[in-house]
VONUBA-23056 format. One record per atom (N, C-alpha, C): y, z, x. Coordinates in steps of 0.1 Angstrom, whole numbers, padded with zeros to 4 digits, always signed. Each point is the difference from the previous one (the first is absolute). Layout:
N
YZX ...
***
This chain:
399
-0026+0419+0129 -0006-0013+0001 +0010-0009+0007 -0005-0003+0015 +0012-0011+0006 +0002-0012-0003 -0016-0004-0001 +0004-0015-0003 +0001-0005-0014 +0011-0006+0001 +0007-0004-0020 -0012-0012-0001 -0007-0004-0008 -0004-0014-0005 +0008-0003-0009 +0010+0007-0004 +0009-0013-0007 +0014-0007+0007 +0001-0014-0002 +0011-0004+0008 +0008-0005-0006 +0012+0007-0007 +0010-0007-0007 +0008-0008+0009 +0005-0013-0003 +0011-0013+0012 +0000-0010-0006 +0006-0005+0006 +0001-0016-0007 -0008-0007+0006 -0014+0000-0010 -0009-0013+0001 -0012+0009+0011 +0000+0009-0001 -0007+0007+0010 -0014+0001-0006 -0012-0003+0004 -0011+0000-0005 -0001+0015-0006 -0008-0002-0012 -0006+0014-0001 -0011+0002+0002 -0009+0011+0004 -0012+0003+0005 -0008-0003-0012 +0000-0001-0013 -0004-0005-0011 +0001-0008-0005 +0001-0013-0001 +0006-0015-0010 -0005+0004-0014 +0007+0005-0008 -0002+0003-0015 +0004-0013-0009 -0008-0006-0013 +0007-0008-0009 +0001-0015+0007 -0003-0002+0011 +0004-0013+0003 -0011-0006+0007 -0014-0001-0006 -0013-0006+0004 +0002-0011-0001 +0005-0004-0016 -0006-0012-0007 +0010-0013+0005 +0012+0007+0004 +0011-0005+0005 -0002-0009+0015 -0009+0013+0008 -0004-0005+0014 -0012-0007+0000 -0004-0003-0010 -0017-0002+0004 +0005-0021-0007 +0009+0000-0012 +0003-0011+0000 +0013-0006+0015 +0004+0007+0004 +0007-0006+0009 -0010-0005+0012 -0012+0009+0001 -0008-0003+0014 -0010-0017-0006 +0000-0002-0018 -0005-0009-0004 +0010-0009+0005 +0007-0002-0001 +0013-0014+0000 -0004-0001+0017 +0000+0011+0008 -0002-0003+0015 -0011-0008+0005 -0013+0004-0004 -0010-0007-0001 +0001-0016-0006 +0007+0002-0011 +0001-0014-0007 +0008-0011+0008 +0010+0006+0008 +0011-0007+0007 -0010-0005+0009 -0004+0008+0012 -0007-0001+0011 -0012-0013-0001 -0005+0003-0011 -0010-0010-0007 +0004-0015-0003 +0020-0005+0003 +0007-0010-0005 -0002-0003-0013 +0001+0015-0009 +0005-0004-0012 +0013+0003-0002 +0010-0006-0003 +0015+0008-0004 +0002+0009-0009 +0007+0012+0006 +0003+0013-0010 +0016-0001-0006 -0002+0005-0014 +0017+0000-0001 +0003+0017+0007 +0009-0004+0003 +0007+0012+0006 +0006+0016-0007 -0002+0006+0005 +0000+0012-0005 +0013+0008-0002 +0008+0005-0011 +0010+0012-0003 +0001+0009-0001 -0004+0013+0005 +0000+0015-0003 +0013+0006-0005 +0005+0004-0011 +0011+0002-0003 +0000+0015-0010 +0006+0008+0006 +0003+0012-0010 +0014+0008+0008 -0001+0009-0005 +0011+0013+0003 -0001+0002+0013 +0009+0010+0005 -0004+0006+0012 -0009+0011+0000 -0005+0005+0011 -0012+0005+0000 -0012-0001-0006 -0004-0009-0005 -0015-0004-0006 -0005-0005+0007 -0002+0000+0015 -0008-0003+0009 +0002-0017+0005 +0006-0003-0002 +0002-0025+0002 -0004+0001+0014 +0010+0008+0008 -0007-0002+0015 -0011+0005+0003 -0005+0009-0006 -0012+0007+0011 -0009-0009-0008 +0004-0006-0011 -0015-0010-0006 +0001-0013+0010 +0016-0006-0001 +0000-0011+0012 -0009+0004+0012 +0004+0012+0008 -0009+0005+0012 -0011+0002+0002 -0013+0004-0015 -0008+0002-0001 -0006-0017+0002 +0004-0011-0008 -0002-0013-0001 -0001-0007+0017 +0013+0001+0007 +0003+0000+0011 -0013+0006+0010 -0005+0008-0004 -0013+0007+0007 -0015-0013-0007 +0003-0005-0005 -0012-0008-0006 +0003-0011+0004 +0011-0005+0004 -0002-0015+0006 -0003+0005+0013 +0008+0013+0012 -0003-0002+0009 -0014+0003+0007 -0009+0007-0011 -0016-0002-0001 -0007-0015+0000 +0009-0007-0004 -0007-0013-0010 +0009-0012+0017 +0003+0008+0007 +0004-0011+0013 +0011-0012-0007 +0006+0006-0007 +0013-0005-0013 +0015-0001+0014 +0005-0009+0000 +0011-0002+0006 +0013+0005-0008 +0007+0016+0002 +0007+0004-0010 +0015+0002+0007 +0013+0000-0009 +0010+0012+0004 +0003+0007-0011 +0006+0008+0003 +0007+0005-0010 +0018+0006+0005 +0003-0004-0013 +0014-0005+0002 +0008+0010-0014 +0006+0009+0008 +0007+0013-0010 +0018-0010+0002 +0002-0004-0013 +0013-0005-0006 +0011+0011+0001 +0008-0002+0006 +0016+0012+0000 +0009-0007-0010 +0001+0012-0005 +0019-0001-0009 +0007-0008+0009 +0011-0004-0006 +0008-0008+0008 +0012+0010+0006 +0004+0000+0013 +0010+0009+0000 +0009-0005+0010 +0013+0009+0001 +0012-0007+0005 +0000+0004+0013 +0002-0004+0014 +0006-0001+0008 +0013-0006+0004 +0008+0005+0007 +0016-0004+0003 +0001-0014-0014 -0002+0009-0011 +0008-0011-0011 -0012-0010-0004 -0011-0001+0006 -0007-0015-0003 -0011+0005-0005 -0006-0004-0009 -0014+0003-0001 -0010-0009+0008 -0015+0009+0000 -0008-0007+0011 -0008-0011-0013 -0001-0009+0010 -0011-0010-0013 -0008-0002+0008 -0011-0002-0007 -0013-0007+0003 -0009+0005+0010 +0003+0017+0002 -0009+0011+0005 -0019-0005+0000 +0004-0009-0017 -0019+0002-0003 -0002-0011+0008 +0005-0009+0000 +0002-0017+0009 -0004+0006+0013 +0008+0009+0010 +0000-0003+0011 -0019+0008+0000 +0001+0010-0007 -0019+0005+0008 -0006-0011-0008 +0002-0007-0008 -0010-0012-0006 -0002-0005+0009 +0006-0009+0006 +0003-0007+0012 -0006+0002+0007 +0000+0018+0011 -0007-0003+0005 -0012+0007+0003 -0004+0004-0013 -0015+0000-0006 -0002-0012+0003 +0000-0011-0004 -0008-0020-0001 +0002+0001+0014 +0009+0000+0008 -0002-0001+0013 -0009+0006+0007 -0004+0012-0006 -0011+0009+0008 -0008-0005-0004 -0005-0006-0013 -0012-0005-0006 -0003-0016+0008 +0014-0006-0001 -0006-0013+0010 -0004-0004+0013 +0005+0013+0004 -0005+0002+0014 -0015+0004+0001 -0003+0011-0008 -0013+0004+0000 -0008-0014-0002 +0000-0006-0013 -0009-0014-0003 +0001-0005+0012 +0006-0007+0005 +0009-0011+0007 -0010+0001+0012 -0010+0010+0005 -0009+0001+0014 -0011-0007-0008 -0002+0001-0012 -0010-0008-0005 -0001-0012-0002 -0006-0014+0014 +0001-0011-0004 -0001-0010-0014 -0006+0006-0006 -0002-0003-0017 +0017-0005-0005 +0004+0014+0003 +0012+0002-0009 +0011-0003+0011 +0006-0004+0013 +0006+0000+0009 +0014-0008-0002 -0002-0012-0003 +0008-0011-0008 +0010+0009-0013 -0009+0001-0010 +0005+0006-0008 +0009+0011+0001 -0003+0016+0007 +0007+0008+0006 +0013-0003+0006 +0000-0013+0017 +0010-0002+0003 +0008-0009-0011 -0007-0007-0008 +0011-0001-0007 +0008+0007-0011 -0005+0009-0005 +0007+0016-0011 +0011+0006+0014 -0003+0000+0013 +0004+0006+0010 +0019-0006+0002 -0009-0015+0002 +0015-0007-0004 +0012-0001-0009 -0008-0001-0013 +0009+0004-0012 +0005+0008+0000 -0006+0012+0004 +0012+0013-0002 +0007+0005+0014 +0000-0010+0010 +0012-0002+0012 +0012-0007-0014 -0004-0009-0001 +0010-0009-0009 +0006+0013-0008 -0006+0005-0011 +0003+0008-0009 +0008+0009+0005 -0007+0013+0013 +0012+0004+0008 +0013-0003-0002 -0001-0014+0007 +0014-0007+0007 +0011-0004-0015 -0006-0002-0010 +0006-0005-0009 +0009+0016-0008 -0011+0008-0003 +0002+0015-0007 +0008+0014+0008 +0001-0009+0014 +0001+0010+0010 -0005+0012-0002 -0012+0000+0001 -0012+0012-0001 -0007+0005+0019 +0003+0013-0002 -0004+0000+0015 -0011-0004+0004 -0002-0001+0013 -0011-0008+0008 -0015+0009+0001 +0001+0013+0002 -0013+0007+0003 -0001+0000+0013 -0011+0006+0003 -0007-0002+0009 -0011-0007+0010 -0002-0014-0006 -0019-0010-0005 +0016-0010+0009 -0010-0005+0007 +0004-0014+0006 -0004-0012-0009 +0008-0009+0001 +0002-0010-0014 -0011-0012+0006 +0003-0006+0007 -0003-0018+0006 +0003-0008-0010 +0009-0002-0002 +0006-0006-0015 -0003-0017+0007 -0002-0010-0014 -0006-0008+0004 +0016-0005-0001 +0001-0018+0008 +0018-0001-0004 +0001-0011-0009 -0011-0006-0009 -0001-0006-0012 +0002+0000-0011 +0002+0016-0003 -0004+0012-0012 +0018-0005-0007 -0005-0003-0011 +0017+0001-0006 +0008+0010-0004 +0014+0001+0001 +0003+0014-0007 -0004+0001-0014 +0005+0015+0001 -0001+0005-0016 +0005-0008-0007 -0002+0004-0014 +0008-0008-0011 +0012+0007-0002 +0005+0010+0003 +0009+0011-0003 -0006+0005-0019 -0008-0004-0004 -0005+0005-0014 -0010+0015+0001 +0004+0013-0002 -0012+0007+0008 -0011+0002-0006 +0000-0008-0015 -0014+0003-0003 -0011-0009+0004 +0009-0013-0001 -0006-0009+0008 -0010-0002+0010 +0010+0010+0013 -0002+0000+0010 -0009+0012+0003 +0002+0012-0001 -0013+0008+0000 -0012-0003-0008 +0004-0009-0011 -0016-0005-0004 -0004-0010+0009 +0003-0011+0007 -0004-0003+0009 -0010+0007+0013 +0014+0010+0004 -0008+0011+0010 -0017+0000-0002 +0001+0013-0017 -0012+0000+0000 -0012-0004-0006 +0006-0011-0006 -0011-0009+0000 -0009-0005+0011 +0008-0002+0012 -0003-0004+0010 -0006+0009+0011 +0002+0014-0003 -0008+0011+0005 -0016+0003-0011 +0006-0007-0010 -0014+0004-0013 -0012-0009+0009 +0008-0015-0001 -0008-0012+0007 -0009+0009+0014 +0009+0004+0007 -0007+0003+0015 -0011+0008+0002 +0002+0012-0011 -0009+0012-0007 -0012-0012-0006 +0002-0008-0008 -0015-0008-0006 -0004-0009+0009 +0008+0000+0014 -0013-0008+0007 -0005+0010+0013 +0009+0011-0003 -0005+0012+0017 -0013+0010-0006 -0002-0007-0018 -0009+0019-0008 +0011+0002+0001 +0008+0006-0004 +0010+0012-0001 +0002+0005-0012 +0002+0008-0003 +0009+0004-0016 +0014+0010+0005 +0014-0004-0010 +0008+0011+0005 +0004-0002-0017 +0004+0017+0006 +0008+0012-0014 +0012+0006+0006 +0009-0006-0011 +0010+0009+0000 +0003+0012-0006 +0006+0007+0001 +0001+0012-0009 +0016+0003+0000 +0008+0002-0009 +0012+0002+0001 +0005+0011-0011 +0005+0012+0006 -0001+0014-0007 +0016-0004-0003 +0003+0008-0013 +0011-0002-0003 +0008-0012-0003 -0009-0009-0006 +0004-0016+0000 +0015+0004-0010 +0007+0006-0006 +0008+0002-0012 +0014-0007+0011 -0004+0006+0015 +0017-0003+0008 -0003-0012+0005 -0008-0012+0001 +0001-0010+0003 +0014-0007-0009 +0006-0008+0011 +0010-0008-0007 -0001-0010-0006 +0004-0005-0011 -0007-0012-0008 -0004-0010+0008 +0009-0005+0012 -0006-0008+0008 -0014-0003+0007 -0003+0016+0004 -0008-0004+0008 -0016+0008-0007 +0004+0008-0014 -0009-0001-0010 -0003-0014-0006 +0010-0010+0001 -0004-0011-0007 -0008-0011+0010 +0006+0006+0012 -0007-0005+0010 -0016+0003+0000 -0007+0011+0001 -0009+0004-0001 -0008-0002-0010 +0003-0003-0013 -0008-0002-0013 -0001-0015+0006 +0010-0013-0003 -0006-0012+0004 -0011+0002+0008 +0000+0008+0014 -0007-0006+0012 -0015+0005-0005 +0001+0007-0007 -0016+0006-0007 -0009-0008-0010 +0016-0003-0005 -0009-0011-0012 -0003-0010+0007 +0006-0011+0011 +0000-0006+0003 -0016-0004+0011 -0001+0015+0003 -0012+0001+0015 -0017+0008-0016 +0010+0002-0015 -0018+0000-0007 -0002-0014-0003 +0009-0011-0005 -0002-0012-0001 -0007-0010+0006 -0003+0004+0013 -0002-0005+0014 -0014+0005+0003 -0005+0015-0009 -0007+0004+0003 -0004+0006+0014 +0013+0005+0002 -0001+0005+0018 -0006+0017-0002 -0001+0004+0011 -0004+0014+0003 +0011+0011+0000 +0010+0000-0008 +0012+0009+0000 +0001+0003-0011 +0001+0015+0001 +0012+0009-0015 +0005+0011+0003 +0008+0002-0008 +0007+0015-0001 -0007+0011-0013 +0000+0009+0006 +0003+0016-0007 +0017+0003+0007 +0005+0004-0016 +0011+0005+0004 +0000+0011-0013 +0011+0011+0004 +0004+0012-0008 +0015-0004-0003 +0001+0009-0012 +0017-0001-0002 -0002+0010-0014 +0017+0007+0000 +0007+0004-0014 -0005-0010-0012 +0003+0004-0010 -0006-0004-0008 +0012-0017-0004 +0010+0004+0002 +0009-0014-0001 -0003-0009+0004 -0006+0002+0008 -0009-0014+0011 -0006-0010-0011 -0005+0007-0015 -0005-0010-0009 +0011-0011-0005 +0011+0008-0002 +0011-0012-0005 +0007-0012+0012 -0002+0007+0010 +0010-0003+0011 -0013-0014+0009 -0014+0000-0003 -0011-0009+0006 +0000-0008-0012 +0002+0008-0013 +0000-0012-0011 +0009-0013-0002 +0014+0005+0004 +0013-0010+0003 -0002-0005+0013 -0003+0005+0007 -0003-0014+0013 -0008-0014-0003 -0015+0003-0006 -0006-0009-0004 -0009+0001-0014 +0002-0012-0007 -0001+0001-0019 -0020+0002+0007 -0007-0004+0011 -0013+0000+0001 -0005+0012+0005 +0011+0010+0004 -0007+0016+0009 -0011+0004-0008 -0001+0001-0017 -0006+0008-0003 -0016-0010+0002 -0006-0009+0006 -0010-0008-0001 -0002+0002+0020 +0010+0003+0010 -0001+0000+0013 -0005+0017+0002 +0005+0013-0009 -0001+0013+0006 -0011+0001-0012 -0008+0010+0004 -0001+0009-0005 +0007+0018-0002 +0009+0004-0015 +0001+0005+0004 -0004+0017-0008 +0002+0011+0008 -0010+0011+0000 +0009+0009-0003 +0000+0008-0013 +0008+0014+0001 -0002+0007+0005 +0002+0009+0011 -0004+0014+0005 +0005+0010-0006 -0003+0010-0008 +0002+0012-0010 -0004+0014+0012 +0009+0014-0013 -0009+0003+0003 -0015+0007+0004 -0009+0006+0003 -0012+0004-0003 -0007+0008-0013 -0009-0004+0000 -0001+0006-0013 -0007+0012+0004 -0004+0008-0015 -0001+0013+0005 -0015+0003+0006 -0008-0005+0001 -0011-0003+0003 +0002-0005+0016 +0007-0008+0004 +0003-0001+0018 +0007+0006+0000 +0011+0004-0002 +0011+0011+0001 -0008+0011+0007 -0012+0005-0010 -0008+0012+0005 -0008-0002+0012 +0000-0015+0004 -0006-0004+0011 +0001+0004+0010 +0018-0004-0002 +0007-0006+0011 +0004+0018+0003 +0001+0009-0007 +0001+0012+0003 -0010+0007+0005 -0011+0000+0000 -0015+0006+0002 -0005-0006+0009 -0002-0009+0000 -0008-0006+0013 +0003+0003+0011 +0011-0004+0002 +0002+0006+0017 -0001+0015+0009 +0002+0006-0014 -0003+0013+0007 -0016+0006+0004 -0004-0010-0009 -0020+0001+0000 -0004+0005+0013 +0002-0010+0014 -0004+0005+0010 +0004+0012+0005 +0010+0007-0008 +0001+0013+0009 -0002+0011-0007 -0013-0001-0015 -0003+0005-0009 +0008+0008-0002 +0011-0007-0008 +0013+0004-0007 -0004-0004-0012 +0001+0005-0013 -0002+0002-0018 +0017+0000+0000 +0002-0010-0016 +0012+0008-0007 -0005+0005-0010 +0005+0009-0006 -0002+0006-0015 +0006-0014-0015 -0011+0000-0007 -0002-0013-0009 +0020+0003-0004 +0007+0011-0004 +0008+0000-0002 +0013-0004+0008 -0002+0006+0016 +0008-0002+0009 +0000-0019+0001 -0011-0009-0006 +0003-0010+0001 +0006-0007-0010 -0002+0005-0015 +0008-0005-0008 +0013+0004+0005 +0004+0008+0002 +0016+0005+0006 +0006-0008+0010 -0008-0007+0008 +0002-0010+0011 +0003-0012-0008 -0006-0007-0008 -0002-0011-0007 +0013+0000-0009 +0003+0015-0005 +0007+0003-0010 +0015-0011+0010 +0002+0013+0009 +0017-0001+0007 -0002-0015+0006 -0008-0008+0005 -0001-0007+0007 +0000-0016-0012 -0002+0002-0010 -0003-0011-0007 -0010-0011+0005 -0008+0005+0009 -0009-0011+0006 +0004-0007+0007 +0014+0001+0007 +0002-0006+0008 -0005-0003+0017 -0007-0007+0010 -0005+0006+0009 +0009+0003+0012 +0015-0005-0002 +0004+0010+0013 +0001+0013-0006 +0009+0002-0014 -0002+0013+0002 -0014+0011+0000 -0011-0005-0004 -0011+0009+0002 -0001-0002+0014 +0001-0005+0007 -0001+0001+0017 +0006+0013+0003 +0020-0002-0006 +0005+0007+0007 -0001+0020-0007 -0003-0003-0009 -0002+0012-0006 -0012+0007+0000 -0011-0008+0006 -0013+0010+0006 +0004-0001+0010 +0006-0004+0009 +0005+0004+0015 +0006+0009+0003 +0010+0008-0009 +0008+0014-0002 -0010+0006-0007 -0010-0002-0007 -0010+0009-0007 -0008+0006+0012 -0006-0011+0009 -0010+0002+0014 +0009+0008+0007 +0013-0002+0002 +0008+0003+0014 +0000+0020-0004 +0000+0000-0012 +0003+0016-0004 -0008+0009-0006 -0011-0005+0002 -0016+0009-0004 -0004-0001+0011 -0002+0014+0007 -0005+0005+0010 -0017-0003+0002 -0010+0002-0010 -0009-0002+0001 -0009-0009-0014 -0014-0008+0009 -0004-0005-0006 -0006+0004-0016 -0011-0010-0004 -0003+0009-0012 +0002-0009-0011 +0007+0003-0014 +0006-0007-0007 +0015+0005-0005 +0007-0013+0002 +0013+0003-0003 -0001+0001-0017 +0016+0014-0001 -0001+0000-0013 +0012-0002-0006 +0001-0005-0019 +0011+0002-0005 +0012+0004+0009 +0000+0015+0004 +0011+0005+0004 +0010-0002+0012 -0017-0009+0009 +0007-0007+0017 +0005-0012-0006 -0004-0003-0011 +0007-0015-0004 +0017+0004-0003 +0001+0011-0009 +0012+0004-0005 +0007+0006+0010 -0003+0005+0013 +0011+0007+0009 +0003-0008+0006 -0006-0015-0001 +0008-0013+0015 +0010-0003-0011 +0002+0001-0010 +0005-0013-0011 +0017-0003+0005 +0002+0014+0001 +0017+0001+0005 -0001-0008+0017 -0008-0001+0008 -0001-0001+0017 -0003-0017-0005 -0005-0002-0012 -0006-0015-0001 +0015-0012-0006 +0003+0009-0008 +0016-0008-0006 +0009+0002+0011 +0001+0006+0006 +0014+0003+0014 -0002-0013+0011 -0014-0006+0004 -0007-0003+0006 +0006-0017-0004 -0003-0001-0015 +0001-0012-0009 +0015+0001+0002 +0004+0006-0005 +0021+0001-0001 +0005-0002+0011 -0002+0004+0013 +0006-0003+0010 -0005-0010+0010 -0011-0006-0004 -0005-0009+0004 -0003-0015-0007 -0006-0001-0007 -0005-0007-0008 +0008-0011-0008 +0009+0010-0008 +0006-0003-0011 +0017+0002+0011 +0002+0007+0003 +0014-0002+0007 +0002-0007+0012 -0010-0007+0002 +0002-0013+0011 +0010-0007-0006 -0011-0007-0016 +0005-0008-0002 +0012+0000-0012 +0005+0015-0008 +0009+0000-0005 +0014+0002+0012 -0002+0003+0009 +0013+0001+0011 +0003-0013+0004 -0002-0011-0003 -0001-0014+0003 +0011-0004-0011 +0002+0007-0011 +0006-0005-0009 +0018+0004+0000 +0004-0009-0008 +0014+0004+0001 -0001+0008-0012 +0011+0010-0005 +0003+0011-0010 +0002-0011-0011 +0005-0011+0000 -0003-0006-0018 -0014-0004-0001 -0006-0005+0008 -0016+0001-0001 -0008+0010-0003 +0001+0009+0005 +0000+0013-0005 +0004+0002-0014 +0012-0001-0002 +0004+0001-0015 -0008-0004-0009 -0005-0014+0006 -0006-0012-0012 -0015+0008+0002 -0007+0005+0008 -0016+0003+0001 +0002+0016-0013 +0011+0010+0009 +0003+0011-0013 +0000-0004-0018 +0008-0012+0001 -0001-0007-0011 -0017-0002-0009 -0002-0008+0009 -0016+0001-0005 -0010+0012-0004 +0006+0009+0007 -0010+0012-0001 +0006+0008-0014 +0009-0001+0001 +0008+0001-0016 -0002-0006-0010 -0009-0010+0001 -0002-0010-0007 -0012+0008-0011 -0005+0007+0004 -0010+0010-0001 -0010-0004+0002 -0006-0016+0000 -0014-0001-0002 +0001-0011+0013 -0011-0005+0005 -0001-0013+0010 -0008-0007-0006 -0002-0015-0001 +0010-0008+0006 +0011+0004-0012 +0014-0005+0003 +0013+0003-0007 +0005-0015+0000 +0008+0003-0006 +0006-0014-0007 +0018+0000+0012 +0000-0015+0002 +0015+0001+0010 +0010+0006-0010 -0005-0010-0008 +0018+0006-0013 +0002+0017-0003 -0016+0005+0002 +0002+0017+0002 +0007+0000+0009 -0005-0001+0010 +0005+0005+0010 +0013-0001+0001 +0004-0012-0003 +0021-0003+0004 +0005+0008-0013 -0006+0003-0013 +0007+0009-0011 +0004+0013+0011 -0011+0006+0006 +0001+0013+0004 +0009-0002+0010 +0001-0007+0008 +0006-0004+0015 +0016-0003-0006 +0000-0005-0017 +0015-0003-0005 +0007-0012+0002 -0012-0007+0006 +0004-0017+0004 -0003-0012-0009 +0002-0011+0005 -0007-0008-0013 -0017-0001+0015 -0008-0011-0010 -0006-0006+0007 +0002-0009+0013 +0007-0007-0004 +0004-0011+0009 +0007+0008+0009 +0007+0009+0005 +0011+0003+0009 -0013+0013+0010 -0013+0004-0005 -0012+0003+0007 -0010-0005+0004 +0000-0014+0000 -0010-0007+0003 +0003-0001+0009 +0012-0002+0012 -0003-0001+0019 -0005+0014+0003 -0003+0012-0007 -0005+0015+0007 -0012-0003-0004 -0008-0007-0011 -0012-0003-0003 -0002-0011+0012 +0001-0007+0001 -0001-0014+0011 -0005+0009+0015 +0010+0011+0000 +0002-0001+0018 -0012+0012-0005 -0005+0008-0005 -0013+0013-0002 -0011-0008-0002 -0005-0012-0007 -0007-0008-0001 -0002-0003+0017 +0013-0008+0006 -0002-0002+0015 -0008+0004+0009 +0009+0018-0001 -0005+0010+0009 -0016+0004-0005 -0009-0005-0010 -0006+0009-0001 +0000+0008-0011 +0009+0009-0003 -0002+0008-0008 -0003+0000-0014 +0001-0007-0009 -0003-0006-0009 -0004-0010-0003 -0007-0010-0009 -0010-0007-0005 +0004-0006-0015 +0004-0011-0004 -0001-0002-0013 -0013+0001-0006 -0002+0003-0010 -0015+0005-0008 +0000-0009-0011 +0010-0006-0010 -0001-0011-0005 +0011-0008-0008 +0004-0002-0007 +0017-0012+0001 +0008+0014-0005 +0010+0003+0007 +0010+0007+0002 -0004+0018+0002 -0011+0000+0006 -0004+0013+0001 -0005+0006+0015 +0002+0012+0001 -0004+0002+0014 -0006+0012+0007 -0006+0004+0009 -0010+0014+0004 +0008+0001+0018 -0010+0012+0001 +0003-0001+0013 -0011-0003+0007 +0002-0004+0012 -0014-0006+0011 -0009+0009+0005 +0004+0013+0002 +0000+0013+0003 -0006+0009-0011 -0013+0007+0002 -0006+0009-0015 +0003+0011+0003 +0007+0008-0009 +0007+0012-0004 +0013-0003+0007 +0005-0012+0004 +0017+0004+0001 +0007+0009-0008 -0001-0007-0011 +0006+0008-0014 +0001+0012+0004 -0014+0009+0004 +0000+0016+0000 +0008+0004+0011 -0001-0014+0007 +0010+0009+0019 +0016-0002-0004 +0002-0004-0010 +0012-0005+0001 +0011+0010-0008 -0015+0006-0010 +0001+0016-0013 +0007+0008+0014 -0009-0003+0006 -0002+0016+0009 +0013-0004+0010 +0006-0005+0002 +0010-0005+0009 +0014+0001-0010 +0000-0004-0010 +0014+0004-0014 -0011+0010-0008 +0000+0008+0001 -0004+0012-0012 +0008-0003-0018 +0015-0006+0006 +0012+0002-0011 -0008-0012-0005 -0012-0010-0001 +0000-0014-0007 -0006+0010-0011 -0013+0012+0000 -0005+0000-0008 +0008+0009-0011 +0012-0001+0002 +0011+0011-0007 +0006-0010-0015 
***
């Protein structure tokens, strides 16, 4: 069988959307509602890794650009070091010049023309103030326009308010979508929450869908005491066993491919419902059954070893090679902890530290990603079945 229908990746559609109707079908309501000039609060998709946040963002992203929706989408980077400096405000500079693309687009429409050049202006100023690069969109900056405030929430609320304004007199509606909101910097997270609340108060044609780790809940909650009244926000889990079996069966339908009712418990089993790994594990199931028919129990059980190697060297060792060896120590810690979520003060007994002298290896795993506080002094990983990759990587923990 050559062609795989399943596509394990990051954020990679699957030929199936299992479990997440009710999810998409209210996101396409808020679109409608927006478009209509009613204001939507804005949307949070927040869970683990691989439970699908982006391919639901992308799925969503396909319904405004049906719906003639003015969209970007905007994937947030870790912060990382070059010659000694970290880069800032990565999400700033495509923000930027996303509105610029957007005020250019309006801006042929005499309606909105005024309006546009003037969002167009603002963020020459902003530029000049932030030192944000230029792009590529010719400016005509008007020479009236005052500078920035140097305040950036301020000031990109301004922006797009003033892009919301040009959008409600051109028809327009624009959506953001911002995957991985967890690496935005407080700054220009705080930037972004004002400019939203600021453009639903106003009643303009603008919101965000955004994804993030699950921290994202503490970390949007301390920016502003109002987030939880501006987002809505959405757990992504996950599948249950009922899509799980979906998300495994269905795609193979057109090539009247059957699993055996057991070979799918067995799927659901190793996989916990999770949907990258049922991607990636009927993709080694497909890649190594010769012929169609119904897969059985036994083709489920001869990828299992080709499916964990796949996860370990890929998956899961991306992002444990990222870590330094006490980081390491502290995540082994946890898995010795025996149960998840684990308590810190476990963890630093076993590690032989106090608390206080582990909380910067908690701080900087939290950072990177890897872990998640779960609730006052407790913590998981971001990652489902770390714990197991981590067994299988120290054998001596379970000693």
């Amino acid at each position: 069988m050559f062609t795989n229908p399943y596509t394990p990746g990051a954020g990679f559609m699957p030929a199936y959307l299992a479990g997440r109707e009710k999810l998409v079908e209210c996101a396409e309501g808020y679109l409608h509602s927006l478009m209509n000039r009613y204001p939507q609060q804005s949307v949070i998709y927040y869970g683990l890794r691989g439970v699908g946040k982006t391919v639901l963002l992308n799925r969503i992203e396909e319904a405004a650009d049906n719906l003639n929706i003015m969209y970007v989408h905007i994937e947030a980077n870790e912060s990382q070091n070059i010659r000694g400096e970290k880069i800032q405000r990565r999400f700033t500079e495509r923000l930027v010049a996303s509105i610029n693309k957007f005020a250019h687009e309006i801006g042929v429409k005499e309606q909105a023309k005024d309006f546009a050049q003037k969002c167009i202006s603002l963020l020459k100023s902003f530029r000049l103030t932030y030192n944000i690069e230029e792009g590529s969109f010719g400016l005509g900056i008007s020479q009236d326009v005052p500078p920035s405030s140097g305040d950036y929430a301020s000031d990109i609320t301004d922006i797009m308010v003033q892009l919301g304004k040009s959008a409600l007199q051109s028809g327009d509606t624009i959506c953001i979508f911002v995957d991985e909101v967890q690496y935005l910097s407080e700054e220009e997270l705080g930037g972004l929450i004002s400019a939203i609340h600021r453009c639903n108060q106003l009643r303009l044609p603008l919101m965000a869908f955004c994804a993030g780790l699950p921290k994202i809940l503490k970390t949007v909650g301390e920016a502003y005491s109002y987030s939880e009244r501006l987002f809505k926000f959405e757990h992504i889990d996950a599948l249950s066993p009922e899509s799980a079996k979906d998300a495994v069966c269905e795609p193979a339908k057109d090539f009247n491919v059957s699993y055996a009712i057991e070979a799918v418990e067995r799927i659901i089993e190793i996989t916990c419902g999770y949907p990258y790994f049922i991607q990636q594990l009927c993709s080694v199931i497909w890649s190594r059954v010769e012929e169609g028919g119904t897969i059985s129990l036994n083709d489920v059980m001869d990828s299992e070893t080709a499916f964990f190697s796949l996860l370990d060297d890929g998956f899961f060792a991306v992002r444990y090679e990222r870590c330094t060896p006490l980081e390491k120590s502290f995540m082994a810690a946890m898995v010795q902890c025996g149960e998840l979520p684990c308590t810190v003060s476990n963890v630093a007994k076993i590690m032989g530290r106090t608390p206080q002298s582990i909380s910067p290896l908690r701080a900087q795993l939290i950072s990177k990603g890897m872990i998640y506080a779960t609730g006052h002094g407790e913590i998981d990983f971001t990652v489902p079945q770390f714990d197991h990759f981590i067994i299988r990587r120290n054998p001596a923990l379970l000693i």
